[in-house]
PATILO-177139 format. One record per residue (C-alpha): residue in three letters; x, z, y. Coordinates in steps of 0.05 Angstrom, whole numbers, padded with zeros to 5 digits, always signed. Each point is the difference from the previous one (the first is absolute). Example, Ala and Ser with C-alpha at 12.3 -4.5 7.8 and 13.67 -1.06 7.14 Angstrom:
BEGIN
Ala+00246+00156-00090 Ser+00027-00013+00069 
***
This chain:
BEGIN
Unk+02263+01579+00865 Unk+00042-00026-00058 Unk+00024-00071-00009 Unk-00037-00002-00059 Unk-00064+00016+00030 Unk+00018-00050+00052 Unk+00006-00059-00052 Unk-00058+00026-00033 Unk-00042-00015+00074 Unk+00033-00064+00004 Unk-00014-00032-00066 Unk-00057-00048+00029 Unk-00015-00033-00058 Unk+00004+00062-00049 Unk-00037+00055-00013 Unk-00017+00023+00082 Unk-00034-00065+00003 Unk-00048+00019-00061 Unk-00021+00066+00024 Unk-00009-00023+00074 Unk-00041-00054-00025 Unk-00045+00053-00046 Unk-00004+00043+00062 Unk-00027-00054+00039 Unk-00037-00029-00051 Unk+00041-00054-00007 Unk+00026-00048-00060 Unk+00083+00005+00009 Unk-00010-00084-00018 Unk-00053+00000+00060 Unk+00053+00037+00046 Unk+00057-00039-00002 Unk-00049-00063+00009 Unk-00009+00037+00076 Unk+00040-00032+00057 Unk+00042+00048+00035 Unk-00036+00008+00054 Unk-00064+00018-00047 Unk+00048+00050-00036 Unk+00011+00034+00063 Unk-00078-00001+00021 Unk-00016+00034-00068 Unk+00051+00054+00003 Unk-00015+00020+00071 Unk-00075-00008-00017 Unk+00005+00057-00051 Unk+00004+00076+00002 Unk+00055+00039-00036 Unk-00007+00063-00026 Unk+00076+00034+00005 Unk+00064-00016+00009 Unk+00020-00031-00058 Unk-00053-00060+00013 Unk+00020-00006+00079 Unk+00069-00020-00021 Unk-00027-00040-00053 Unk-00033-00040+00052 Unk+00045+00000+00058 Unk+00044-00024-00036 Unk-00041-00060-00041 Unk-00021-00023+00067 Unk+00070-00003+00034 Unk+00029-00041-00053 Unk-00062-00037-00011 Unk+00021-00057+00048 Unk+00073+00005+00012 Unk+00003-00059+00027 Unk-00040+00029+00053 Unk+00040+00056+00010 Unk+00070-00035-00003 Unk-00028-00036+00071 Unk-00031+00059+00024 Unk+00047+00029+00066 Unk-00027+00067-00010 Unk+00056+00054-00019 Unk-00053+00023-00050 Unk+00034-00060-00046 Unk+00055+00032-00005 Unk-00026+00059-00044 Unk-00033-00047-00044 Unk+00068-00034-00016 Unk+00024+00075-00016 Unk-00061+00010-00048 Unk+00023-00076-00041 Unk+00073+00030+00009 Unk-00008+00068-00029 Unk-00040-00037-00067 Unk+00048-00041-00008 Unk-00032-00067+00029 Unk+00069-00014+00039 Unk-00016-00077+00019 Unk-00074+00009+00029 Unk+00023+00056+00034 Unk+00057-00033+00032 Unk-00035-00054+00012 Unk-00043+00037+00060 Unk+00058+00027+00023 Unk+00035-00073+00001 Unk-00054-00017+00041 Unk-00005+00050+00047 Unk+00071+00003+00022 Unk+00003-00068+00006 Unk-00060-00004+00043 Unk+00036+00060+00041 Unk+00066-00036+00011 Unk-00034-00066+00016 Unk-00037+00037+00059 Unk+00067+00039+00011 Unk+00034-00074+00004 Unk-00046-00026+00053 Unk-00003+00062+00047 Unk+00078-00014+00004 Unk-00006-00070+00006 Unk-00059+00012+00060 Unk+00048+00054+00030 Unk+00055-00048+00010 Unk-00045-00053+00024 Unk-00027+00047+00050 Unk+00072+00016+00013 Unk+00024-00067+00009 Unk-00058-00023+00052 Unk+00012+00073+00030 Unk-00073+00023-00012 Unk+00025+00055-00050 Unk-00014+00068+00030 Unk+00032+00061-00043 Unk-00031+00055-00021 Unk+00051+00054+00026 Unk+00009+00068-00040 Unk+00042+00056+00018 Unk+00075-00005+00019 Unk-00007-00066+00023 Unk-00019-00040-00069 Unk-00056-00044-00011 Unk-00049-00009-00054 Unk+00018-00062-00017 Unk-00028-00039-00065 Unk-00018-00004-00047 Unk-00058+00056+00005 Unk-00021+00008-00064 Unk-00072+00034-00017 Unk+00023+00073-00022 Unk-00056+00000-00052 Unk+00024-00048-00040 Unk+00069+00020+00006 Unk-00020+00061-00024 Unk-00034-00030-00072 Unk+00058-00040-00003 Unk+00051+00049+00000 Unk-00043+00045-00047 Unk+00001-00053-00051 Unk+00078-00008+00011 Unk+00025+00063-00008 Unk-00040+00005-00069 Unk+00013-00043-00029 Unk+00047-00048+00028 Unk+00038-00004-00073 Unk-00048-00043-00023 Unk+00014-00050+00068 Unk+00049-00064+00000 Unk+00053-00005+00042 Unk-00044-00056+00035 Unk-00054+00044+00016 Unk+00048+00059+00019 Unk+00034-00043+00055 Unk-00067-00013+00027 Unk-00007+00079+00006 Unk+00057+00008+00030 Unk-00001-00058+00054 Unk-00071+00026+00013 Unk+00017+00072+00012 Unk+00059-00011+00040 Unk-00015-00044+00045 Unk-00066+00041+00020 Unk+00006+00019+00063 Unk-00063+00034+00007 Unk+00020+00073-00015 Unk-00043+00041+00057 Unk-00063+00022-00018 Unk-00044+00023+00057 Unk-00079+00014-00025 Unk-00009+00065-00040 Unk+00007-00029-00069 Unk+00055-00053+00017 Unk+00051+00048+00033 Unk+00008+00032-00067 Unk-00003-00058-00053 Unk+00051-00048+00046 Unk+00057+00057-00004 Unk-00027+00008-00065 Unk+00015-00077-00013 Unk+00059+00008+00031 Unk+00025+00057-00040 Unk-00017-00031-00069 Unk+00033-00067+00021 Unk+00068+00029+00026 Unk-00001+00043-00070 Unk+00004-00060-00042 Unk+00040-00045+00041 Unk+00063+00005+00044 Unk-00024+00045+00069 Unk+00046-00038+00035 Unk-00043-00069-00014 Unk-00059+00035+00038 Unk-00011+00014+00076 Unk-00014+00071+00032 Unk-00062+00026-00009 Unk-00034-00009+00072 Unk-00039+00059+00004 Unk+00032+00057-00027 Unk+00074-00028+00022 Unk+00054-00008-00057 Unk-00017+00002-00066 Unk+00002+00061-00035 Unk+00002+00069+00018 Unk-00058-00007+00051 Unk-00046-00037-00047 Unk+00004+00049-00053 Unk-00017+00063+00055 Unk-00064-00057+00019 Unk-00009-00004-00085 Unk-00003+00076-00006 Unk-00034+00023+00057 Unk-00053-00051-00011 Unk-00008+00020-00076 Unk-00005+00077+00037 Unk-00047-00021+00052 Unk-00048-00035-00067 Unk-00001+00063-00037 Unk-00007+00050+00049 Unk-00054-00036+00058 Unk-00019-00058-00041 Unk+00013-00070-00013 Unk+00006-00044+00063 Unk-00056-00047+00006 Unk-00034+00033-00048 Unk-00061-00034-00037 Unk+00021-00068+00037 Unk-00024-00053-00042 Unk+00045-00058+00009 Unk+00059+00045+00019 Unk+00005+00065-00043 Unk+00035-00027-00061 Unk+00056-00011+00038 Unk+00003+00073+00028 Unk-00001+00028-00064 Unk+00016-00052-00044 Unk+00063-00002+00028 Unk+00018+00059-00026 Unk+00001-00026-00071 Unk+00046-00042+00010 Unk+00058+00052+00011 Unk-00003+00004-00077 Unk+00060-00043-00017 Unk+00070+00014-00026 Unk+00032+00006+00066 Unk-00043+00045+00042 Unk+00016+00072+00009 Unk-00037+00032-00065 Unk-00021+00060+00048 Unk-00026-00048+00062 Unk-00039-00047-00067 Unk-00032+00071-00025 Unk-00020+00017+00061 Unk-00032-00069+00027 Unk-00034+00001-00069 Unk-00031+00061+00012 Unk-00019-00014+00065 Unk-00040-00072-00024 Unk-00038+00057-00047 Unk-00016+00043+00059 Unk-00032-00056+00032 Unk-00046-00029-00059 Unk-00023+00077-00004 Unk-00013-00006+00074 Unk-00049-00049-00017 Unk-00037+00012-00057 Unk-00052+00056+00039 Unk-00029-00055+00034 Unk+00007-00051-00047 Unk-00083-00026-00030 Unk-00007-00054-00052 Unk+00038-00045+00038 Unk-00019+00026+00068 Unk+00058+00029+00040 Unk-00035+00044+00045 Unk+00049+00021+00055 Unk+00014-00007+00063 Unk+00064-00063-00005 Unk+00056-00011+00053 Unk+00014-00076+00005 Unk-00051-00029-00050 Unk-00037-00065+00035 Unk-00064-00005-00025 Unk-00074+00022+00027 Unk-00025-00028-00065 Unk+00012+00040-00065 Unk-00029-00010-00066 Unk+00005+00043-00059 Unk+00040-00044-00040 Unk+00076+00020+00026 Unk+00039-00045+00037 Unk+00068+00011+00029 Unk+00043+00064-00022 Unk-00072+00015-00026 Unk+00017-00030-00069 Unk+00053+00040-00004 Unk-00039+00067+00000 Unk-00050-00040-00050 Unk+00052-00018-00054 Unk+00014+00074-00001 Unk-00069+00036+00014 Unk-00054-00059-00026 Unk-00066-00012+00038 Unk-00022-00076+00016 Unk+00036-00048-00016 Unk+00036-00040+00048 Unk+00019-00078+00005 Unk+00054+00008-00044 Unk+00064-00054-00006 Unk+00067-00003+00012 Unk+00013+00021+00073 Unk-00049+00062-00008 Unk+00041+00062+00015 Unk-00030+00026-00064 Unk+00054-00041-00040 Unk+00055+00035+00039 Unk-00041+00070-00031 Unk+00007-00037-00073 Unk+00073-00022+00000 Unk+00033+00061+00037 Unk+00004+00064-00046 Unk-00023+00053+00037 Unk-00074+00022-00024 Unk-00046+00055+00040 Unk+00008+00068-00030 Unk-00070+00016-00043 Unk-00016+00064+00058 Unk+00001-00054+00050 Unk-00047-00056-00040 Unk-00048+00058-00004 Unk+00002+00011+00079 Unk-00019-00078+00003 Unk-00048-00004-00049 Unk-00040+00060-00009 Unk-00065-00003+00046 Unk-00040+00047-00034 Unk-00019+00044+00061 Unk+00012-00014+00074 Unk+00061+00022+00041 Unk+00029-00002+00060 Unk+00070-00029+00001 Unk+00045+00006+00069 Unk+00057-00019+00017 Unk+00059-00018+00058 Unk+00033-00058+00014 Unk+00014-00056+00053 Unk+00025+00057+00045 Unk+00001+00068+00020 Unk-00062+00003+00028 Unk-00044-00050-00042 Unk-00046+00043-00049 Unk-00042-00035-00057 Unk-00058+00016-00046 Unk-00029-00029-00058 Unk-00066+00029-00029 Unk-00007-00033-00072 Unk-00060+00010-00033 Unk-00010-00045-00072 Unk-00013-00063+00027 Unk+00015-00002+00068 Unk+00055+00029+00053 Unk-00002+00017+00071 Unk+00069-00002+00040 Unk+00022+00011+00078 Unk+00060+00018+00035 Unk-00007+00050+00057 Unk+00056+00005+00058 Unk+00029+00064+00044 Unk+00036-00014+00067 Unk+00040+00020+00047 Unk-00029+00041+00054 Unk+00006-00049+00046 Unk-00042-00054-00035 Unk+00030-00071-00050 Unk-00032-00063+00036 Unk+00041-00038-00054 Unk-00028-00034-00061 Unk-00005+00014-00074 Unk+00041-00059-00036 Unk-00063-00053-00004 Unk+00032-00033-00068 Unk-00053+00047-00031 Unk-00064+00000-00033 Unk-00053+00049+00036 Unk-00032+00058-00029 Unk-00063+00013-00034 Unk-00022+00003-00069 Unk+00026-00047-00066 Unk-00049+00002-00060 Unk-00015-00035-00070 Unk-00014-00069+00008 Unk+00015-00048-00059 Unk-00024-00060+00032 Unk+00073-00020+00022 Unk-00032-00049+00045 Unk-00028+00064+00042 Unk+00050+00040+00039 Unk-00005+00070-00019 Unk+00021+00028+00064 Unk-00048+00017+00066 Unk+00035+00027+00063 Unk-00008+00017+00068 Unk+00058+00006+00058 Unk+00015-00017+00075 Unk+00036-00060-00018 Unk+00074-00017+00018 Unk-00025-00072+00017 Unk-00069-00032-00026 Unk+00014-00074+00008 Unk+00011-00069-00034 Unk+00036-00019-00031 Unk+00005+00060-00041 Unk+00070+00030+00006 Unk+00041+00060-00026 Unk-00028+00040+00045 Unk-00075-00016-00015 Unk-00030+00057-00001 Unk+00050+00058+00001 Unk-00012+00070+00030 Unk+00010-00001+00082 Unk+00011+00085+00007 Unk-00003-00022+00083 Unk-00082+00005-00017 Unk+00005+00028-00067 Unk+00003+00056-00038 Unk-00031+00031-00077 Unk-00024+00055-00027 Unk-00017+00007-00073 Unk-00036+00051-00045 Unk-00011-00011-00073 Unk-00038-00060+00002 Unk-00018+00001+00072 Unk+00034-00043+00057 Unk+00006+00003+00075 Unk+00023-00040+00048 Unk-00001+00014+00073 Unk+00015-00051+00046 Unk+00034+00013+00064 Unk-00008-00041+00070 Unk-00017-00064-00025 Unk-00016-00029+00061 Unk+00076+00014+00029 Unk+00016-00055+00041 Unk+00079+00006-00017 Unk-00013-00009-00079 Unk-00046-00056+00013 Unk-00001-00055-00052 Unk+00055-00057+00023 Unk+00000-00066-00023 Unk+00063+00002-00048 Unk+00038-00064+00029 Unk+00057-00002-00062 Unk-00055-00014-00042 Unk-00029-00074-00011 Unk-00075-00002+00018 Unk-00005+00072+00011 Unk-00073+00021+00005 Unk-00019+00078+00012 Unk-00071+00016-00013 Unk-00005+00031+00070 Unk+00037+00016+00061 Unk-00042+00051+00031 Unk+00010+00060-00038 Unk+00023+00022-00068 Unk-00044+00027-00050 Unk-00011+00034-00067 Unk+00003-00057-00050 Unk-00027+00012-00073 Unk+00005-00046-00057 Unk-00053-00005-00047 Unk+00007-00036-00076 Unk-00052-00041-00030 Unk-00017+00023-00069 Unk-00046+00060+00026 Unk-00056+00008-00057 Unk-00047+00038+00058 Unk-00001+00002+00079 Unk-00040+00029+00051 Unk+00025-00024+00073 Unk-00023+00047+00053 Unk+00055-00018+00047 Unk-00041-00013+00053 Unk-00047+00047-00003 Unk+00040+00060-00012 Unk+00071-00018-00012 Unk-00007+00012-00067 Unk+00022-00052-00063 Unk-00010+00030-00075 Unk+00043-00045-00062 Unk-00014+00006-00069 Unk+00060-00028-00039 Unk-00019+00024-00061 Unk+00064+00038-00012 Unk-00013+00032+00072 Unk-00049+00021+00049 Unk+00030-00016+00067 Unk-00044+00025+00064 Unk+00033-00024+00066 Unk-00021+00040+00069 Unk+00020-00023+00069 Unk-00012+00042+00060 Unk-00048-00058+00036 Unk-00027-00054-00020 Unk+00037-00065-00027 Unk-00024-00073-00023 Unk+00018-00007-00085 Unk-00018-00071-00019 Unk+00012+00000-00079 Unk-00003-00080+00004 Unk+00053-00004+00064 Unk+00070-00025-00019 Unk+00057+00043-00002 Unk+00041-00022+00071 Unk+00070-00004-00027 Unk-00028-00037-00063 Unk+00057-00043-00014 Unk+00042+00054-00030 Unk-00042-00004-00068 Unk-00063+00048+00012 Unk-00056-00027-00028 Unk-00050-00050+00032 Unk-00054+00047-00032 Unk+00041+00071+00043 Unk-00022+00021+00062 Unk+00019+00045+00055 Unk-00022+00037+00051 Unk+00028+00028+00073 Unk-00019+00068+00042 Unk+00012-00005+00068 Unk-00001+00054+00057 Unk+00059+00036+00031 Unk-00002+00053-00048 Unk-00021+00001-00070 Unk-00011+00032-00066 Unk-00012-00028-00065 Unk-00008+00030-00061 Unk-00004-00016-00078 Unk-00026+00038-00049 Unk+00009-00011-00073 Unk-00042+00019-00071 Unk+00001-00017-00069 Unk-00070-00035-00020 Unk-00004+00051-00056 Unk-00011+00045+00053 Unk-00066-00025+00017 Unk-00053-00022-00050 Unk-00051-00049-00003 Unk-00036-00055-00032 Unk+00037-00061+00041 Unk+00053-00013+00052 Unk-00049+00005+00051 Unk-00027+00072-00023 Unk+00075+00020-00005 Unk+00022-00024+00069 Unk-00066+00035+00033 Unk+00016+00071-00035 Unk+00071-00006+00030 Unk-00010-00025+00065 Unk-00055+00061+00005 Unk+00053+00047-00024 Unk+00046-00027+00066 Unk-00055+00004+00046 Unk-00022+00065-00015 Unk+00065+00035+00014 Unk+00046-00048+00034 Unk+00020-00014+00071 Unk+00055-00042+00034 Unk+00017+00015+00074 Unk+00048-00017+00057 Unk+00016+00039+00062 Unk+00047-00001+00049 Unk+00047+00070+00014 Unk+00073+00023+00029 Unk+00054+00005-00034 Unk+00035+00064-00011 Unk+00069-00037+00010 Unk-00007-00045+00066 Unk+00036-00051+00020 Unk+00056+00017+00050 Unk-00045-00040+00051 Unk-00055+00051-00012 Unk-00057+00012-00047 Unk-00020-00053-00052 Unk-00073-00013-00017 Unk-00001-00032-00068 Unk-00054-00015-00062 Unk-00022+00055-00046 Unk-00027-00021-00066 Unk-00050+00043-00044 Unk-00031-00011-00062 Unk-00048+00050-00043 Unk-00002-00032-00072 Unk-00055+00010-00046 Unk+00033+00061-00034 Unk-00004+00021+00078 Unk+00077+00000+00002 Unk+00013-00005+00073 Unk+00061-00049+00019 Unk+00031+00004+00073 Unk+00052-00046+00025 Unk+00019+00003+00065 Unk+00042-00069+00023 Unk+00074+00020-00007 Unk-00016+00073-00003 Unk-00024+00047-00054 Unk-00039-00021-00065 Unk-00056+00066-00027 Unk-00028+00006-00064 Unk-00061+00053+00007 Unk+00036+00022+00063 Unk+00069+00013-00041 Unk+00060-00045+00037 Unk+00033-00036-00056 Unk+00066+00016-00003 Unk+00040-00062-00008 Unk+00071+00047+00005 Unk-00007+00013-00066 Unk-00027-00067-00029 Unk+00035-00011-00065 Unk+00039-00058-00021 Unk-00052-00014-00054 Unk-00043+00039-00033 Unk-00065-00013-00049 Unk-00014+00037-00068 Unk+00054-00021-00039 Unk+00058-00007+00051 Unk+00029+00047+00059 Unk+00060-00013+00040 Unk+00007+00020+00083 Unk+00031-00023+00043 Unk+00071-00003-00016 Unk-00014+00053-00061 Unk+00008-00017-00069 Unk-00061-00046-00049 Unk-00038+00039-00049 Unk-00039-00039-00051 Unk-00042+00041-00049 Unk-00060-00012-00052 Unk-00010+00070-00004 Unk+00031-00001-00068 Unk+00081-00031+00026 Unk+00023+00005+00067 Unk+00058-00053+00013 Unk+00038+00024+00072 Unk+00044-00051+00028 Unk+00056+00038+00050 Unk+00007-00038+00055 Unk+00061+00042+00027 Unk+00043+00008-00058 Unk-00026-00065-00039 Unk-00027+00026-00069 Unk-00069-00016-00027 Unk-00016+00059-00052 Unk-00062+00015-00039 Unk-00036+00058-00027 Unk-00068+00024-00039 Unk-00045+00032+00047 Unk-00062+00016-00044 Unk-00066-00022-00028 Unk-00029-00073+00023 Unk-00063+00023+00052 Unk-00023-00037+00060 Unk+00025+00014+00078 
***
């Protein structure tokens, strides 16, 4: 995007103003009488039809209370300074950084000061790193470092000398240069490598995870870039934690970075967006999500959400200035128009799959108009994994149109990591000890495996303050249920049965015995932000299988709700049929055999599913091979495993090399569905 078009967004009281206001119905006198805060509220209130009008609005609303944003300690404000910067607005936009960085040193100040207390009453205990060093302080949130350093390298011409000495006291006397979670082990050499680029190496200490500067973090820098565009983006679809996976990789655009190592990072960032648009719905990211916290999604993004949204549209989300949709607005990369298309046309259902968070994590997305069904499904060793998948995860089920954003959009169903309060990271992520999925177009089956196991037993978790788990006899299947339902027939007790009419889905749920669904009960773990109006429900048993099945409503007709929901739950009952057994596995343990759960589902369609608990998953008696699972693939978009991306419309075909680097493009034919 030009600088011109940038001032033109940034002219608040010009012209933008005036046709905002017509759009909204608005006098332009009338808006600038609104408080900030109302600003915002109106802007995230209304719906935009393309791009052009997103980053009208995100960026209205992140300079619509500066002040705001100037106290805000979110790294997001550092990308709003760049958007002032870049139009010119030099002061306001060094104003927020002023502010943050001396907020940063005044918390880098006291952790030395505390240190050498600690030191002088001898309470100080290092934090020791290799070859005999210590952490020492001060540790300085990577994050922000991160924004900071953005903003320097940018446009630190427009700086003081004041405010460039601040910089450079900040960044070298960091000491916090080893990054040990997924996303922090790349952008803390990353901070490292940017700060020791613009000042004097030798003012900087070692890098404490990848040894001396240097050589080693540039082999990390390029086989991580590799790793992204060959097997995917680590910690892919994370919402608080994906931007700085990939985002990252923006930021080796500069004047002293390796052209080569900046084209290919670039390229990489583009692979990724493209790796999310299949399952990208209105707002609704339906995939399976390593590290992303919440059990409570609604359609309005949040997180590394907005970022997908200031590219491919759909609800609008609380917009401001420490939305990740600002960073989306003031860095100049835009999504190609072949992969806006894979995110936004929803014309005709699909089935999108696709392979990441390991070598032997699956997932499936079945996205059909106004609703999306995602799993992951798992392969083991022979000999069994009693481990856990990461619980920093929402569960899987089905997402779906809801534009109350006071209603989550979301209802799931898992063997929880931990159920307790107070909610924590772990509430309630996927526990593949009992666990395991199966998925079919829009059908869903879980089979649950030894529940009852004495060794897995819920424990009381004793680093947690006022730990309370819901049970400690036995775990369970635990399924979350939204308020916001227009129709509902509960036949849980009766026949294990619970049919949902959303309005932009049909959900049936079928458990192999009975269970207890009180729509009015509270939601257990309730202090994480569900709804006092959600509910939940748990099946118990040592072995289990749920299943969901999904519809449109425009699949079955009638004169109300009510008429709809009975023609669809008829349609289930006619055909379908969840059941659990018990059988040997064809692999046993080195103890002997292994009697485990087997899952089966017949769907309405009567599709059969069979899932037997760490052994193999049948579709109409045909063993899916997961060998061959590709790295993503949906209509638009192919790529393997390891194998090059195509993207095609039918009419161009764009094919990014992954081996030799080169993104070409070519005319394939005449436009025609897939």
């Amino acid at each position: 995007m030009s600088a011109m078009i940038f001032r033109m967004l940034l002219l608040i009281n010009g012209m933008i103003i005036s046709q905002a206001a017509a759009q909204e119905k608005i006098a332009p006198a009338d808006y600038e009488a609104l408080a900030p805060k109302e600003k915002i509220l109106a802007l995230s209130a209304k719906q935009y039809a393309n791009v052009a009008e997103r980053e009208r609005a995100i960026v209205m609303a992140a300079l619509a209370d500066l002040e705001a944003v100037k106290r805000s300690p979110s790294p997001m404000t550092g990308w709003t300074a760049q958007l002032l910067l870049k139009a010119g607005r030099k002061e306001e936009g060094l104003a927020i950084v002023r502010h943050y960085m001396s907020e940063r040193i005044k918390e880098a100040k006291g952790r030395i000061a505390n240190m050498e207390k600690q030191r002088k009453d001898g309470t100080y205990k290092p934090f020791p790193l290799a070859n005999g060093r210590e952490w020492g302080e001060p540790h300085v949130n990577g994050f922000g470092l991160w924004a900071m350093i953005n903003v320097y390298m940018r446009y630190q011409d427009q700086m003081d000398d004041s405010l460039k000495a601040d910089f450079k006291w900040l960044f070298t006397h960091n000491t916090s240069w080893a990054g040990s979670t997924g996303n922090l082990s790349f952008l803390i050499p990353l901070n490292l490598y940017l700060a020791e680029s613009t000042w004097d190496p030798a003012l900087l200490p070692e890098d404490g995870r990848y040894g001396a500067r240097g050589a080693d973090a540039m082999k990390m820098f390029n086989k991580r870039i590799d790793y992204t565009v060959k097997r995917g983006s680590p910690e892919f679809a994370s919402r608080p934690y994906m931007i700085y996976n990939i985002g990252t990789l923006l930021s080796f655009d500069n004047s002293f970075t390796d052209k080569e190592l900046s084209r290919r990072a670039r390229m990489a960032y583009e692979i990724s967006i493209a790796h999310a648009a299949g399952t990208w719905l209105n707002g609704n990211w339906a995939t399976p999500a390593g590290r992303s916290y919440p059990g409570y999604v609604t359609q309005a993004p949040n997180g590394c959400a907005d970022m997908l949204w200031a590219y491919f549209g759909g609800k609008t989300p609380k917009l401001g200035g420490n939305t990740t949709a600002v960073f989306s607005v003031a860095e100049p990369w835009r999504p190609h128009p072949l992969i806006v298309k894979a995110a936004t046309d929803r014309s005709n259902a699909f089935v999108h799959r696709s392979r990441f968070d390991g070598d032997h994590t699956f997932q499936t997305s079945f996205v059909n108009k106004t609703y999306a069904l995602f799993s992951t499904a798992t392969t083991h060793p022979a000999t069994g994994r009693k481990t856990s998948i990461w619980g920093q995860t929402y569960p899987y089920g089905v997402m779906f149109d809801q534009p109350d954003s006071s209603k989550s959009s979301i209802c799931w169903m898992t063997v929880p990591c931990f159920d307790d309060q107070p909610l924590t990271n772990y509430t309630q992520g996927v526990s593949s000890r009992f666990a395991e999925y199966l998925q079919h177009r829009g059908s869903l089956l879980l089979v649950a495996n030894d529940l009852t196991n004495s060794e897995f037993r819920p424990k009381v978790r004793t680093d947690i303050k006022n730990h309370k788990p819901f049970t400690t006899d036995a775990w369970y299947v635990l399924a979350y249920i939204p308020h916001g339902y227009q129709g509902m027939i509960n036949d849980s007790k009766n026949s294990g049965r619970v049919f949902l009419d959303y309005g932009s889905v049909m959900l049936a749920i079928s458990a192999s015995q009975t269970f207890d669904w009180d729509p009015k009960g509270k939601v257990f773990a309730g202090n994480g932000g569900f709804h006092k109006e959600d509910s939940e429900f748990r099946v118990f048993g040592k072995n289990a299988a749920v299943a969901m099945e999904t519809a449109l409503p425009s699949e079955f007709s009638g004169s109300s709700t009510t008429d709809r929901l009975a023609k669809f739950k008829a349609a289930i009952i006619a055909k379908s049929k969840v059941t659990v057994e018990t059988v040997e596995t064809a692999t046993p343990a080195p103890t002997g055999p292994t009697i485990v759960a087997k899952g089966t589902y017949v769907d309405r369609f009567g599709t059969k599913l069979e899932k037997t608990f760490q052994g193999d998953a049948l579709i109409d008696g045909k063993v899916i091979d997961y060998a061959s699972w590709p790295l993503v693939d949906n209509p638009w978009i192919h790529q393997d495993w390891e194998g090059n991306m195509r993207i095609s419309d039918r009419v161009t075909e764009r094919i990014y090399d992954v081996t030799n680097w080169t993104i070409t493009e070519r005319k394939v034919g005449t436009a025609g569905g897939k």
